[in-house]
C-alpha atoms as one frame of an Amber mdcrd trajectory, in Angstrom:
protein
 124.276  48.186 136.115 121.898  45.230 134.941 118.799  46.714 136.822 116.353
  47.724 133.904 113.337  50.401 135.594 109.429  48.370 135.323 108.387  50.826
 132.934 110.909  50.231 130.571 110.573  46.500 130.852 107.343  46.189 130.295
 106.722  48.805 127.161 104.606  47.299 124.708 106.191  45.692 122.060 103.086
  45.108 119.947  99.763  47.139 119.206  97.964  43.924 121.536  99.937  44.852
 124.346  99.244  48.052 124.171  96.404  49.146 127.285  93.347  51.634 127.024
  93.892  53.351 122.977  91.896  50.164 121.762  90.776  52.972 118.964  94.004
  53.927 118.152  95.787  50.727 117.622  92.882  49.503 115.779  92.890  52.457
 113.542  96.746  52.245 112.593  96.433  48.525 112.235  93.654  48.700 109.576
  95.578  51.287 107.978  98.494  49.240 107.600  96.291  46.265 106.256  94.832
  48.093 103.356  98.080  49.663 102.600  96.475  53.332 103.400  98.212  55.087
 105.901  98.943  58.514 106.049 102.541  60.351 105.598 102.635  62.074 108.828
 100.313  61.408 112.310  99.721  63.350 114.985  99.496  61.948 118.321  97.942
  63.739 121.511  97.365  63.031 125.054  98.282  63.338 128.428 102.098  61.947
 129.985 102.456  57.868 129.907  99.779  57.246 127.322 101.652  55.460 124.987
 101.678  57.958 122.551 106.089  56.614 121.872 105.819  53.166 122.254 102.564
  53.360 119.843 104.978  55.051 117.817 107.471  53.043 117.802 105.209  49.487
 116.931 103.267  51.407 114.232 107.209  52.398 112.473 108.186  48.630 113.066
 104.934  46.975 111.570 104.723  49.149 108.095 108.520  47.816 107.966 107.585
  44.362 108.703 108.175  42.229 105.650 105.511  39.614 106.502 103.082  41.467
 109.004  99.760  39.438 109.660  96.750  41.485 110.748  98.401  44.376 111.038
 101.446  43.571 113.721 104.522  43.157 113.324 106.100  39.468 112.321 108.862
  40.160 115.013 110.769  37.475 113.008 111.888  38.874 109.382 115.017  40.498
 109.074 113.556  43.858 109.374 111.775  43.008 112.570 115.004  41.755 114.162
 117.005  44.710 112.823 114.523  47.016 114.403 114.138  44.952 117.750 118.022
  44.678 118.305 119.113  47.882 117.311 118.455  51.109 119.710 119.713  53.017
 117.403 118.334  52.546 114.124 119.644  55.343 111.189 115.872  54.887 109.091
 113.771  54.818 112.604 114.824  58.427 114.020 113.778  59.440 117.233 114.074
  62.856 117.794 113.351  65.251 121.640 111.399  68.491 120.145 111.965  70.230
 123.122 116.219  70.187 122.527 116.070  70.091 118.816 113.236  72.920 118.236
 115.543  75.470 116.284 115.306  76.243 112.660 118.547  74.290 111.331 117.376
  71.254 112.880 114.448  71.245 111.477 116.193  72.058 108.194 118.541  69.281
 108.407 115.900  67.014 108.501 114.315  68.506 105.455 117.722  68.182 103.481
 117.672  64.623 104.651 114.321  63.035 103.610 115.219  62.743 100.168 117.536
  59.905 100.817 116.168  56.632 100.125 116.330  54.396 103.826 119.488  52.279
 104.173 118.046  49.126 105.601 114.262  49.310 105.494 111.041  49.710 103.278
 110.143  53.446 105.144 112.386  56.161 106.741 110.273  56.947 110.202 110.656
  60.381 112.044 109.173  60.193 115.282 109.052  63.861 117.100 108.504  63.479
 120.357 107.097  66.805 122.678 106.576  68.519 118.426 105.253  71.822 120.429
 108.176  73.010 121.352 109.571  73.656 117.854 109.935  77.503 117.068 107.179
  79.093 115.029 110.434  79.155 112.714 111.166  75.493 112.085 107.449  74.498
 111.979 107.612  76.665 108.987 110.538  74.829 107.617 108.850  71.885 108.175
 105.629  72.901 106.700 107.135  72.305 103.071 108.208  68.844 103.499 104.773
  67.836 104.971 102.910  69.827 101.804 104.834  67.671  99.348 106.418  64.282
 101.204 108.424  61.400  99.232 107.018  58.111  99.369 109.264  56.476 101.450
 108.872  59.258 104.941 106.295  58.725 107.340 106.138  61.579 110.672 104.814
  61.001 113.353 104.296  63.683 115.821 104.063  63.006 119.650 102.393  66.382
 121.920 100.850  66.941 125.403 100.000  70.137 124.236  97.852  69.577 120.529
  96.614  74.102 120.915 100.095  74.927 120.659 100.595  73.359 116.668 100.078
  75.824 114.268  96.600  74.494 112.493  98.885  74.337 109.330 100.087  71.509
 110.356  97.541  69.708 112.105  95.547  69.879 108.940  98.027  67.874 107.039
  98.432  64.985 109.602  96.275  62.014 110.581  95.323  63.437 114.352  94.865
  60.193 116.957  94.035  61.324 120.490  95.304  58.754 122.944  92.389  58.637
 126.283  94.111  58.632 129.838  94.566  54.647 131.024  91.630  53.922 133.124
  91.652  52.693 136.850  90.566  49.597 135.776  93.101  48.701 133.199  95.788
  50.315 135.234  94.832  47.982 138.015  95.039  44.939 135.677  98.236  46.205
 135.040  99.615  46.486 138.135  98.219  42.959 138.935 100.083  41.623 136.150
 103.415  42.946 136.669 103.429  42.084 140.250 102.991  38.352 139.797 105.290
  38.255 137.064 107.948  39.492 139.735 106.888  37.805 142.152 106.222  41.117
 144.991 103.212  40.676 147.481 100.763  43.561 147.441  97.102  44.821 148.463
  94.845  45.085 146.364  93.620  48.647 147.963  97.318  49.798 148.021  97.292
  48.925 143.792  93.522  51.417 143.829  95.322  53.930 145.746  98.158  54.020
 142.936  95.377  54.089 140.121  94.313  57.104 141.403  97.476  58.603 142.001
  98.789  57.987 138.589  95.647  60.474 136.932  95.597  58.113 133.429  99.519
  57.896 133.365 100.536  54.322 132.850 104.249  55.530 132.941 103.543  56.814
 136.349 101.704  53.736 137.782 104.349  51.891 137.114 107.407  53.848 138.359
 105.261  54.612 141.756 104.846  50.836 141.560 108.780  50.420 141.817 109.141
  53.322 143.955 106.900  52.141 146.998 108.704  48.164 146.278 111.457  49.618
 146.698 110.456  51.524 149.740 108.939  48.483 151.509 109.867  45.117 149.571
 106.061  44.706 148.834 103.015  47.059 147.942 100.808  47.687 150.920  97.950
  51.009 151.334 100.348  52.096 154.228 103.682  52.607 152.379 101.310  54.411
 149.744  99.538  56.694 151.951 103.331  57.278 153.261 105.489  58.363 150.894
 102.924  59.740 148.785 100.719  62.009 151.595  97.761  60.054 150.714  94.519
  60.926 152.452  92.855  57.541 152.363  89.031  57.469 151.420  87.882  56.588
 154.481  89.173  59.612 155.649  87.659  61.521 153.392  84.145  59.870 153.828
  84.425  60.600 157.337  85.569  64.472 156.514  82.282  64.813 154.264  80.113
  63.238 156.677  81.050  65.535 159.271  80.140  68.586 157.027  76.948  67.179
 156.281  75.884  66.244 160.404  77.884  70.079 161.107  80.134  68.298 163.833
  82.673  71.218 163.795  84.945  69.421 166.399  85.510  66.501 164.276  85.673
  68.632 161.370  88.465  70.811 162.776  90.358  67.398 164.014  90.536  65.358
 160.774  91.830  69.084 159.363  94.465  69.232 162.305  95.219  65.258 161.464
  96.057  65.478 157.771  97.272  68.912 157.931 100.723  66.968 159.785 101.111
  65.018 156.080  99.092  67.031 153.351 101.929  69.072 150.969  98.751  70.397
 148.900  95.782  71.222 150.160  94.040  72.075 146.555  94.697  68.401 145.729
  92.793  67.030 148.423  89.997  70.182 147.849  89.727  68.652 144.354  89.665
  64.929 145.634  87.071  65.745 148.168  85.201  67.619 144.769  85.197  64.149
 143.306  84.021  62.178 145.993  81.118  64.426 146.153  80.875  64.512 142.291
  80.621  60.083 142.708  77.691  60.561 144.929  75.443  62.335 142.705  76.381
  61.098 139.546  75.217  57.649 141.035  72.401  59.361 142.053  71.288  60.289
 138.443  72.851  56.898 137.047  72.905  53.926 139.130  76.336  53.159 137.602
  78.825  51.863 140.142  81.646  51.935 137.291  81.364  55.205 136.726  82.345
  55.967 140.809  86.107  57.335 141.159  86.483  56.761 144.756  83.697  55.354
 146.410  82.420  51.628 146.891  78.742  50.441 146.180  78.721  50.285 150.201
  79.959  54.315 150.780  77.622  55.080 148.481  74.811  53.809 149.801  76.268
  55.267 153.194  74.438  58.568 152.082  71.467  57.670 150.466  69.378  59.359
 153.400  71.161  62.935 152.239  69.076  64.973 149.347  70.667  65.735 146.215
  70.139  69.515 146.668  72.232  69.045 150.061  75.590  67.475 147.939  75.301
  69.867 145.539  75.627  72.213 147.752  78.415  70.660 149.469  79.735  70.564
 145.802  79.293  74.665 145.460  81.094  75.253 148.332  84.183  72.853 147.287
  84.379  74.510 143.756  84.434  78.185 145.349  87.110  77.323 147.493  89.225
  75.777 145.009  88.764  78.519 142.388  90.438  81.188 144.127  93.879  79.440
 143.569  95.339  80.274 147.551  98.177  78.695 149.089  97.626  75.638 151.661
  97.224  77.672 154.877  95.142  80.290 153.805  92.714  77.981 151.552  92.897
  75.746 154.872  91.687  78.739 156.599  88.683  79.877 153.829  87.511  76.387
 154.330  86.873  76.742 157.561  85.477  79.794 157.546  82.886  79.591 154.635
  82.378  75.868 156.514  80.952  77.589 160.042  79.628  80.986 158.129  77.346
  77.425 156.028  76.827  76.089 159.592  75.660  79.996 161.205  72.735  80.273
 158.440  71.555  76.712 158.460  71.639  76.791 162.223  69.721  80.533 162.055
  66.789  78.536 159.934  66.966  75.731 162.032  68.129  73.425 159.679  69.688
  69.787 159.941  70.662  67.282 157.997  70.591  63.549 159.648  72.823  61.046
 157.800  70.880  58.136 159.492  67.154  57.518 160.829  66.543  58.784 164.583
  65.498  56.213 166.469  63.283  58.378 168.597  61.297  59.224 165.560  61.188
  55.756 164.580  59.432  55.057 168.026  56.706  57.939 167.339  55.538  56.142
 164.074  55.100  52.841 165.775  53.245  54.753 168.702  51.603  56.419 165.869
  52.269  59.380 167.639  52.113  62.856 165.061  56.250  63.115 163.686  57.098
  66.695 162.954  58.563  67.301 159.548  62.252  67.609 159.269  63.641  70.285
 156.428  66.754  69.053 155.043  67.473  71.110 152.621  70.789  72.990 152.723
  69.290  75.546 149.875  65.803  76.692 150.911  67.029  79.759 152.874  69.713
  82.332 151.978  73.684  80.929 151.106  76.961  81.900 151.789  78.208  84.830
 150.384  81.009  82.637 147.781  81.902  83.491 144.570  78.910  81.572 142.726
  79.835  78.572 140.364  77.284  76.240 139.034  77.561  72.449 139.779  78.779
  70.431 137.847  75.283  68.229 137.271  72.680  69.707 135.177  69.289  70.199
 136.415  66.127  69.818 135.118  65.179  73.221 133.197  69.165  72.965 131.292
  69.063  69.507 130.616  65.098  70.166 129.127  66.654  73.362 126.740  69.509
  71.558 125.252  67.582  68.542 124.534  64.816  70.513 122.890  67.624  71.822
 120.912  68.861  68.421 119.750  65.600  67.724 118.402  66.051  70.431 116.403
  69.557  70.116 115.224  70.152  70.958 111.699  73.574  70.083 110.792  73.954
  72.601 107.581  73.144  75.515 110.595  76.497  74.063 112.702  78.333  73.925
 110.151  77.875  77.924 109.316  77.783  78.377 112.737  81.296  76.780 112.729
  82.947  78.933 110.183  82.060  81.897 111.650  82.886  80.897 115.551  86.486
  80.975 113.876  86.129  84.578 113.719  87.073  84.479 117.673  90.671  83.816
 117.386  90.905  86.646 114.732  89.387  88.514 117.510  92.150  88.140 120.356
  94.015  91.365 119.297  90.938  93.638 118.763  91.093  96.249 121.765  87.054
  96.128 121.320  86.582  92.545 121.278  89.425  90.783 123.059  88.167  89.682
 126.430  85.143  88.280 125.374  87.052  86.395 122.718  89.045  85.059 125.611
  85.725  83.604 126.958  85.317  81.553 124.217  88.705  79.912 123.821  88.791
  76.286 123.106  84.937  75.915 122.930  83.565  73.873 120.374  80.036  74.186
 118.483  78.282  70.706 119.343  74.803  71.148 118.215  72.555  73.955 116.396
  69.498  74.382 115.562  67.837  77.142 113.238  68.249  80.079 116.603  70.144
  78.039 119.676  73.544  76.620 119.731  75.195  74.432 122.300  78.810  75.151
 123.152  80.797  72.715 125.018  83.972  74.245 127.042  87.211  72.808 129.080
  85.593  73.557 132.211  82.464  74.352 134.476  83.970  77.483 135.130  83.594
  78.876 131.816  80.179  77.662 130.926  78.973  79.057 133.922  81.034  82.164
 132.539  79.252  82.210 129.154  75.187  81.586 130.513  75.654  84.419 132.804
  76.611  86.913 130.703  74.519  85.639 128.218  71.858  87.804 129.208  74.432
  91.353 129.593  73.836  93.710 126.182  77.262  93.915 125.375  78.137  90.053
 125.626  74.833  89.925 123.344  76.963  92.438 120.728  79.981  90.378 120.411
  77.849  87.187 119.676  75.570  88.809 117.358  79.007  90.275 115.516  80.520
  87.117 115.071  77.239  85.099 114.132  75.515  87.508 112.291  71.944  86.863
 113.900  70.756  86.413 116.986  71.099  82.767 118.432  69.864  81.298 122.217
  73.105  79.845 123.626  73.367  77.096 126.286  77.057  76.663 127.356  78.471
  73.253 128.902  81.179  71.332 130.156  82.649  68.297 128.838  80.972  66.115
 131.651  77.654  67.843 131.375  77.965  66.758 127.275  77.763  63.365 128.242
  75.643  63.060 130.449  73.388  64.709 127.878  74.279  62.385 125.364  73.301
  59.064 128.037  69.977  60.959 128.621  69.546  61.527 124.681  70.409  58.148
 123.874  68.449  56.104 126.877  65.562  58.124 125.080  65.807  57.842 121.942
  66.178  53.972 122.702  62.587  53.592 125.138  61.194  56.413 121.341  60.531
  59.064 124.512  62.024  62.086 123.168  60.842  65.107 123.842  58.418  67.184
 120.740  60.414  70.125 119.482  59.139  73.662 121.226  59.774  76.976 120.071
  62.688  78.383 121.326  62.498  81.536 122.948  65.673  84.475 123.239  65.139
  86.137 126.527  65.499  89.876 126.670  68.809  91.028 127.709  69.604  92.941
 130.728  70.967  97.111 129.442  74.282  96.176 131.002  76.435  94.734 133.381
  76.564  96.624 136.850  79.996  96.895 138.829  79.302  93.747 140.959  78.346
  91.354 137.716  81.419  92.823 135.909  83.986  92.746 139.000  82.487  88.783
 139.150  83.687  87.960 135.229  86.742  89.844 135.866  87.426  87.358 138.517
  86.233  84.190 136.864  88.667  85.288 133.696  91.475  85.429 136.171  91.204
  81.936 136.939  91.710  81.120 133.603  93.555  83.142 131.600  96.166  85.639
 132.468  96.517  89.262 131.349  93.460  90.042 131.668  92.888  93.608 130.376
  89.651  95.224 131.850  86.293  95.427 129.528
């Protein structure tokens, strides 16, 4: 069998070829330049990265006898040895998920003392390196401590929390950034001409988004939908893949936000036929709203997942507090984790309970200009004011999770902290928040440690420290019990003195950081105020304490009660 799959046959071969880890590649190639690169790397990032095929061009290029800027010659002995030969004795390549026993481990350890056969350096690359036993990282740990001259690792992981910190410390770490639509696009573009296959350019958007970062992916759901249809087209996509087409889901939110329950329940009843997961097209739908109001507080088309300038502006008559909303309601649904009918089924039901109070309080939202009320002001007749609010009177009764965009009073505290950053405080702070993970099996202490898994210290001042976390989930997690005595107890245990905290998510971060920067740039930042540690609450009732419980669940398992 000749046939040779896309992905394959297009792998980069050099670090220009490589798409989207512009940092990366320019990192390794500088290294290589100045003769300075480290023993053993660690690479990290999501499937079809390049995390391998990086790999594999850094271990050919610091063989390369006559390598110019940092890339491989591709035409010295060594080059051609490499390039021909798939399987290489000084260039190992080795699965960590089948080979993650002790005595493999070991028998590389017995064999890195051999001088390479054919090349300069003797290159272990370790693909999926989490897997290995807590055993063989051990046996591994020695050879990293002291390594001859002539090894270089390199470490390839999805999952970076899962390597003992004993060995992270002793690589070079490179995190590789998903591909983004753009570039993956390009791609697609490319390899289509180059063989020659017809295609639309909305079918090649549609596969951007499927592929979540993953060149890899693209490209084999590239092949599979050629070789589905003999050409790329939006319908063969939306086919084999169960693709709700934007459109569709424009036409979904717009229906929420006029409360036209009939066409709501038919666009429902119309992808229900196709949909295999309903959470995936919750979360999409989370997105699309997510596009609207970050444009909103940006005016940054580029930074829009789904929508076009044009279904943007398509909404500009709906208030921000009205989307966020919209938003809330999305995220509840999608946190309690149910199976397609029955979160088909919540969604609906939370959809017309929203609908009952707004309709109670007479309120309406109107996605375009009524042209009755258009007629009154040119009559200049007196035009009643129209609420359209979805927040001024009482919500739905959902498990509360707080959007995704900061408002005004947060984005204000953290800034004023900023001002006051002191980077000798983080650092302390820093030491001591590793104090949590000796906390996990400490009856007294372990489910609030579990709170503050993975959350890093970005900023501290002389009393207030902002923590960044995974998700929204747990930041709005940490703020609210913030203010519970015992959540106050564990904080003040592991820092040692009392400190304000303001907890956010990864996107929150940066949009802090645009706002922080587009100030400092115009000199408008705010004067530092005295921060202020609210009083805490004597402790958490049933209901506040049932509602962590529940939040923890969606994160972490085995959750023991407080």
């Amino acid at each position: 069998m000749n046939h040779k799959a896309l992905y394959r046959k297009y792998r980069p071969t050099s670090f220009a070829q490589v798409v989207g880890q512009n940092e990366v590649t320019t990192i390794l190639k500088n290294s290589i330049m100045s003769k300075s690169f480290a023993h053993a790397y660690l690479f990290s990032g999501t499937k079809g990265t390049g995390k391998t095929s990086v790999a594999k061009i850094f271990a050919k290029a610091i063989n390369c006898e006559h390598s110019l800027n940092g890339e491989a010659c591709n035409q010295c002995p060594s080059c051609q040895m490499i390039n021909e030969s798939h399987d290489d004795i000084d260039i190992l390549e080795i699965d960590g998920a089948s080979n993650n026993g002790v005595e493999e481990i070991r028998s590389i350890k017995n064999n890195v003392s051999l001088l390479p056969m054919n090349l300069k350096y003797k290159v272990y690359i370790i693909d999926e390196v989490h897997m290995l036993t807590t055993a063989a990282f051990n046996a591994l740990l020695k050879t990293l401590e002291e390594p001859p001259k002539h090894i270089v690792f390199i470490f390839a992981t999805t999952e970076p929390y899962k390597i003992p910190e004993t060995i992270i410390s002793r690589c070079q770490w490179l995190q590789f950034e998903k591909i983004s639509q753009a570039d993956l696009i390009k791609v697609f573009n490319e390899i289509l001409k180059i063989e020659v296959i017809p295609f639309e350019p909305k079918a090649l958007t549609e596969l951007a988004l499927l592929s979540d970062g993953s060149l890899r992916d693209g490209i084999n759901s590239l092949e599979k939908v050629f070789n589905y249809s003999s050409e790329i087209t939006l319908k063969s996509v939306n086919k084999l893949y169960n693709v709700i087409s934007v459109d569709k889901k424009v036409d979904f939110l717009k229906a929420i936000l006029k409360h036209d329950t009939d066409k709501i329940i038919a666009i429902l009843n119309e992808i229900s036929m196709s949909l295999s997961d309903f959470k995936k097209f919750l979360t999409e739908m989370l997105v699309l709203v997510q596009d609207l109001v970050l444009y909103r507080l940006t005016e940054n088309i580029k930074i829009s997942k789904y929508l076009s300038l044009d279904q943007i502006k398509s909404f500009t008559i709906v208030e921000m507090k009205d989307l966020k909303t919209v938003l809330g309601l999305f995220e509840s649904v999608i946190a309690l984790n149910l199976d397609n009918l029955n979160l088909r089924t919540l969604l609906i039901a939370r959809i017309l309970k929203l609908f009952d109070v707004m309709k109670q309080y007479d309120l309406s939202i109107k996605l375009e200009p009524a042209k009755e009320i258009k007629q009154e002001i040119v009559e200049n007749k007196p035009v009643k004011e129209v609420t359209v609010s979805l927040d001024e009177k009482p919500k739905v009764e959902t498990p509360q999770i707080s959007d995704t965009i900061l408002d005004e009073d947060m984005l204000a505290n953290v800034l004023n902290v900023i001002v006051q950053a002191d980077k000798d405080v983080r650092k302390e702070v820093k030491e001591q928040w590793l104090k949590i993970h000796q906390l996990i099996e400490n009856n007294k202490f372990r489910n609030f440690s579990k709170i503050y898994l993975n959350t890093i210290i970005s900023a501290a001042s002389a009393n207030a420290l902002i923590i960044i976390c995974d998700n929204i989930i747990q930041a709005d997690l940490i703020n609210k019990n913030f203010y519970f005595q015992e959540h106050r107890n564990f904080l003040n245990f592991i820092l040692t003195k009392e400190y304000m905290v303001y907890a956010l998510d990864r996107k929150q971060w940066k949009l802090v950081g645009q706002k922080y920067q587009s100030l400092l740039k115009n000199n408008q930042l705010p004067e530092a105020k005295a921060i202020e540690i609210p009083e805490v609450v004597a402790s958490q009732t049933t209901e506040t304490k049932s509602q962590t419980l529940a939040f923890l669940q969606n994160i972490f398992s085995e959750i023991e009660e407080i």
